[in-house]
N, CA and C atoms as a LAMMPS dump frame, in Angstrom:
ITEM: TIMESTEP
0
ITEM: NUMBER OF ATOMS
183
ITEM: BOX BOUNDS ff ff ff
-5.0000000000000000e+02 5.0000000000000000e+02
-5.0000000000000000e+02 5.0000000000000000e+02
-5.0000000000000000e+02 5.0000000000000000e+02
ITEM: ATOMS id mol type element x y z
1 1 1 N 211.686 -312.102 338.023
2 1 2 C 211.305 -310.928 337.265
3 1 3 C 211.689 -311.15 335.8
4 2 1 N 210.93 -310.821 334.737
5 2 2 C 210.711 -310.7 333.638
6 2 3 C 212.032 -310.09 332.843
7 3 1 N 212.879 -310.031 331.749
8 3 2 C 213.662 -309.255 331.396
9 3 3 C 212.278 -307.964 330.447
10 4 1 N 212.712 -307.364 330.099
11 4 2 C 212.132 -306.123 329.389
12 4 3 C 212.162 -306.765 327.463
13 5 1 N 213.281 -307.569 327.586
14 5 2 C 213.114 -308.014 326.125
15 5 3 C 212.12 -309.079 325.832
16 6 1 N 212.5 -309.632 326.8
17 6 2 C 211.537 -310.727 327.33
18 6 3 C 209.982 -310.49 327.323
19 7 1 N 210.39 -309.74 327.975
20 7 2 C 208.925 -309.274 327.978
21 7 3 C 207.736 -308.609 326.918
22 8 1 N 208.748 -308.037 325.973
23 8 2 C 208.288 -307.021 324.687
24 8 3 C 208.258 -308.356 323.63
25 9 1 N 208.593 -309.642 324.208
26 9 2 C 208.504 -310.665 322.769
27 9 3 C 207.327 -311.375 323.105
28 10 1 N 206.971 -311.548 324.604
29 10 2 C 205.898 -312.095 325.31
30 10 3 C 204.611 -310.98 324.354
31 11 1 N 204.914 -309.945 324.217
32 11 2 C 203.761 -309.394 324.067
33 11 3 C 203.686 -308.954 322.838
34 12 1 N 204.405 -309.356 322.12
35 12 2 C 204.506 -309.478 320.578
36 12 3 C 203.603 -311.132 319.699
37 13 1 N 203.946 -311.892 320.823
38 13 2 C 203.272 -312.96 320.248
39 13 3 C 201.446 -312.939 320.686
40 14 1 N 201.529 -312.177 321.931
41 14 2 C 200.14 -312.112 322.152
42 14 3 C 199.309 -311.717 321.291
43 15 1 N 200.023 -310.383 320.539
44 15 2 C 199.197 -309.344 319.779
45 15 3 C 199.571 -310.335 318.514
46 16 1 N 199.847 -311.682 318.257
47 16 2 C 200.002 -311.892 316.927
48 16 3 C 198.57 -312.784 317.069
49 17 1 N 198.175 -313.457 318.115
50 17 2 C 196.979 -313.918 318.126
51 17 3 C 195.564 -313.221 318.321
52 18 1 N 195.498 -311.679 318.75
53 18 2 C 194.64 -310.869 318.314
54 18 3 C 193.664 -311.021 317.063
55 19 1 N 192.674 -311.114 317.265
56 19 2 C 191.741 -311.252 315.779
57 19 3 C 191.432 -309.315 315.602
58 20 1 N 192.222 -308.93 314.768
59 20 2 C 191.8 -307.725 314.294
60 20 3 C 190.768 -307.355 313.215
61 21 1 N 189.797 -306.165 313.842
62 21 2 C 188.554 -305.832 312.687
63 21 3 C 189.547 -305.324 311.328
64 22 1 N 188.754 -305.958 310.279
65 22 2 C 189.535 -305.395 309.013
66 22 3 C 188.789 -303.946 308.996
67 23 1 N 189.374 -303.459 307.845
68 23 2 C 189.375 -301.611 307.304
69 23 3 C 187.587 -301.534 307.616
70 24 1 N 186.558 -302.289 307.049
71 24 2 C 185.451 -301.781 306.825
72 24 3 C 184.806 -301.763 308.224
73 25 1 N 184.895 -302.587 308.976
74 25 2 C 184.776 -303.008 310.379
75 25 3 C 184.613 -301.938 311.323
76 26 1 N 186.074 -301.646 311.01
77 26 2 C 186.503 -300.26 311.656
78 26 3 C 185.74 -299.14 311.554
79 27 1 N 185.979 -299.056 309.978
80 27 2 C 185.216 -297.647 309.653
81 27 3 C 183.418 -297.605 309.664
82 28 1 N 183 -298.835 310.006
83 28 2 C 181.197 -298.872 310.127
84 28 3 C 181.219 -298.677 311.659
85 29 1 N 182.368 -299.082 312.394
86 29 2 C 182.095 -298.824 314.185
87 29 3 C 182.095 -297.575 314.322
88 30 1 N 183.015 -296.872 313.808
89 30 2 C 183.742 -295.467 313.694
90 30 3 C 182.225 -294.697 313.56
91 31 1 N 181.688 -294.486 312.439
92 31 2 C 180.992 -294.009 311.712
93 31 3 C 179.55 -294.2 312.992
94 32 1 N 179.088 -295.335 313.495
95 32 2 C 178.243 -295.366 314.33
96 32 3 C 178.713 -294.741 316.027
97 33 1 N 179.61 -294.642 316.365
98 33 2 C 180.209 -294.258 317.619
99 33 3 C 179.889 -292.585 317.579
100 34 1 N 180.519 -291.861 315.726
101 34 2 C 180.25 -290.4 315.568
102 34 3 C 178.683 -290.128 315.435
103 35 1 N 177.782 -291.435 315.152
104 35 2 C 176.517 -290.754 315.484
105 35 3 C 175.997 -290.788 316.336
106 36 1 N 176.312 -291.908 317.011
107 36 2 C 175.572 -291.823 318.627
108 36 3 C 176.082 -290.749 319.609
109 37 1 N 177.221 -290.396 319.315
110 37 2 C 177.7 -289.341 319.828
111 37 3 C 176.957 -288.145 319.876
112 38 1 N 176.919 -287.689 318.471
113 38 2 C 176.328 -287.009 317.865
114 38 3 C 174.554 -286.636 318.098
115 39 1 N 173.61 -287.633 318.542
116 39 2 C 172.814 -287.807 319.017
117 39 3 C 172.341 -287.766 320.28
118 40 1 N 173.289 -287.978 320.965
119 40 2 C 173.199 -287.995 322.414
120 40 3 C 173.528 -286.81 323.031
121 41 1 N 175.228 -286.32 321.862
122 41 2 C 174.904 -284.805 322.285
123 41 3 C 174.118 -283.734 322.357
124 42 1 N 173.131 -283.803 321.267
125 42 2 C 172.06 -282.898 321.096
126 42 3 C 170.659 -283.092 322.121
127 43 1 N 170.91 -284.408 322.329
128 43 2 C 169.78 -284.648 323.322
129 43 3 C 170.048 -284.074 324.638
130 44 1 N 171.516 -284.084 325.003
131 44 2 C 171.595 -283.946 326.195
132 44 3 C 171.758 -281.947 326.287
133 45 1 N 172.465 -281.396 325.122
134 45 2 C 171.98 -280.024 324.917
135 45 3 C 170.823 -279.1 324.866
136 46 1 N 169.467 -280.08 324.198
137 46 2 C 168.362 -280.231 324.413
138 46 3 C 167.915 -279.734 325.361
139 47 1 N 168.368 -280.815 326.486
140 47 2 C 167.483 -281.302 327.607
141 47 3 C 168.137 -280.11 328.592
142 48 1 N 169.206 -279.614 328.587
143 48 2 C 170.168 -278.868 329.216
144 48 3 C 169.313 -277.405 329.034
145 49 1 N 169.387 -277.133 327.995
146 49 2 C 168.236 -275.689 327.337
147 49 3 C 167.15 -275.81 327.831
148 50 1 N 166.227 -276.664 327.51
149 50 2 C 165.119 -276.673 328.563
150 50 3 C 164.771 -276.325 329.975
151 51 1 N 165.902 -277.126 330.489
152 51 2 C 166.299 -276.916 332.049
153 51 3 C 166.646 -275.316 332.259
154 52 1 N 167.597 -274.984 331.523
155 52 2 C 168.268 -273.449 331.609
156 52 3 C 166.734 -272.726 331.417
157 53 1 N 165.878 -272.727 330.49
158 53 2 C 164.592 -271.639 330.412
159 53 3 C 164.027 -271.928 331.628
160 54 1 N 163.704 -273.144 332.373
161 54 2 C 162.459 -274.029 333.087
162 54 3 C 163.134 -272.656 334.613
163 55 1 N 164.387 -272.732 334.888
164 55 2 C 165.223 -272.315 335.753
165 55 3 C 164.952 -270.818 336.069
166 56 1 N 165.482 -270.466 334.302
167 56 2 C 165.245 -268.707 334.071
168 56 3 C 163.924 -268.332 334.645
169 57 1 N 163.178 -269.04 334.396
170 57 2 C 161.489 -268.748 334.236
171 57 3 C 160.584 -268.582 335.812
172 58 1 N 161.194 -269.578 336.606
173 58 2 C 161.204 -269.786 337.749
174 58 3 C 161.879 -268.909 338.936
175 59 1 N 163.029 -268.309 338.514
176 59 2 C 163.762 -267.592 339.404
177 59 3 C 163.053 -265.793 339.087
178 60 1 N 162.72 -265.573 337.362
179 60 2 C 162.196 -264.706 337.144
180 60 3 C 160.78 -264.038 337.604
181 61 1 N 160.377 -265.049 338.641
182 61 2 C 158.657 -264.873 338.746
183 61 3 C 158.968 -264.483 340.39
């Protein structure tokens, strides 16, 4: 078994070989993640409203 210090240095060197996205990287993933989000939510709100009238409309007759 591993000591705990041991172990926290094991995983200190791992994360030193990590290739990290620099600042702009980040913030162009960021920025595309909030629109697809963003897009998908409305589609799926959309599609949700539709359904809710298609429903109303149907139960109303």
């Amino acid at each position: 078994m591993v000591s705990p210090a041991q172990y926290f240095r094991e995983v200190m060197q791992e994360l030193k070989k990590v290739s990290w996205p620099s600042r702009s990287q980040t913030q162009e993933k960021t920025i595309v993640v909030i629109l697809s989000s963003l897009v998908i939510g409305l589609y799926l709100g959309l599609a949700d409203y539709i359904f809710q009238q298609i429903v109303a409309m149907t139960i109303t007759r």
